[in-house]
C-alpha positions as CSV (number, residue, x, y, z in Angstrom):
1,X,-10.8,6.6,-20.5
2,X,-7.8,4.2,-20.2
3,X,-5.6,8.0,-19.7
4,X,-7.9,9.1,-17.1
5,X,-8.0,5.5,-15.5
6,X,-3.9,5.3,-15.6
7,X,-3.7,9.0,-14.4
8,X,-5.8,8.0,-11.2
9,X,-3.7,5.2,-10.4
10,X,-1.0,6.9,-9.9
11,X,-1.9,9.4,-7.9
12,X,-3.3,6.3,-5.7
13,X,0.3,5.3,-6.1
14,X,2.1,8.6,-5.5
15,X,0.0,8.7,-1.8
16,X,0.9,5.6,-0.9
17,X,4.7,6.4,-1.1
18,X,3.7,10.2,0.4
19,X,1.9,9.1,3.1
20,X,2.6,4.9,4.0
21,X,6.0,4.5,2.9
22,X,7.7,7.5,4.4
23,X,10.7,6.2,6.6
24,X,11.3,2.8,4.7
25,X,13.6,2.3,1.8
26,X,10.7,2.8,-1.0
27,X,10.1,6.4,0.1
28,X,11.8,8.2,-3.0
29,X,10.6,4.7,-5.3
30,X,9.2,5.9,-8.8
31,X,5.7,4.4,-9.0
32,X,6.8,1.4,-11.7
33,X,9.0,0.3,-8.6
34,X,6.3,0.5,-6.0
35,X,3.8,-1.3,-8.5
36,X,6.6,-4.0,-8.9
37,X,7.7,-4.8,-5.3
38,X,4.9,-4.6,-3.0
39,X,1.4,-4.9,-5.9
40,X,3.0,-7.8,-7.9
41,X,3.5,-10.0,-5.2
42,X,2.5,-13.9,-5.0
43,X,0.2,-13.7,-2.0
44,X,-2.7,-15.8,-0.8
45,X,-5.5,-13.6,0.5
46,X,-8.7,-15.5,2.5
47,X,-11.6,-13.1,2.5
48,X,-14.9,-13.3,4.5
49,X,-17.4,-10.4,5.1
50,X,-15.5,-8.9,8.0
51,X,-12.0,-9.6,7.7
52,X,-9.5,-10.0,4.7
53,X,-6.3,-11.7,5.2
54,X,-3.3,-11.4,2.7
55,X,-0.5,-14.3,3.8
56,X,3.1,-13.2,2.3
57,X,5.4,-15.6,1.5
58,X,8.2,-16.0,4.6
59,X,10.5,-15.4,1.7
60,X,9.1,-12.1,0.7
61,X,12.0,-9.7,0.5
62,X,10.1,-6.7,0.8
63,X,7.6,-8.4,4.0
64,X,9.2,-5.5,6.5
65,X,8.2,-2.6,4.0
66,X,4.4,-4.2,3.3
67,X,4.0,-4.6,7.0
68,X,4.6,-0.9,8.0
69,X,2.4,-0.1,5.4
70,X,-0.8,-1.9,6.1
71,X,-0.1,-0.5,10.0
72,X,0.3,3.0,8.7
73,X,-3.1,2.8,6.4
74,X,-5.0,1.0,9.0
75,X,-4.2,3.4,11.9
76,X,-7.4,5.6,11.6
77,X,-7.3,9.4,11.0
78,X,-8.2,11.6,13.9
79,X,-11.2,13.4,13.0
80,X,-11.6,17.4,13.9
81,X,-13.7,18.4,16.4
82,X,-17.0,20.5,15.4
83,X,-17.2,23.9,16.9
């Protein structure tokens, strides 16, 4: 279970730098990196039913790279059209 677990994480991980982090400087980041810099961060996040806010520390050196991120995952995918 824990192989299978760990196996699915990082392909969570692996389409995170694929797809969000394309064009920043963690695009060719191993997955250990990209765990460390932007998942082990000290962040206070205020959630309600609708809305989840994550506030980063104005120190955070990696702020820039989270940023583009979270745009590039929230922007929603176009769907195709049904013939």
């Amino acid at each position: 279970m824990r192989v299978y677990l760990h196996a699915v994480a990082y392909v969570l991980v692996s389409g995170l730098r694929r797809e969000a982090l394309a064009g920043t400087r963690l695009e060719k980041a191993s997955c250990g990196r990209i765990r460390l810099t932007l998942l082990k961060i000290g962040a206070l996040v205020q959630a309600t039913v609708r809305h989840v806010w994550i506030h980063l520390s104005s120190a955070c050196p990696y702020q820039d790279v989270f940023r583009h991120a979270q745009a590039v995952l929230a922007t929603p995918v176009p769907q195709p059209v049904p013939r």
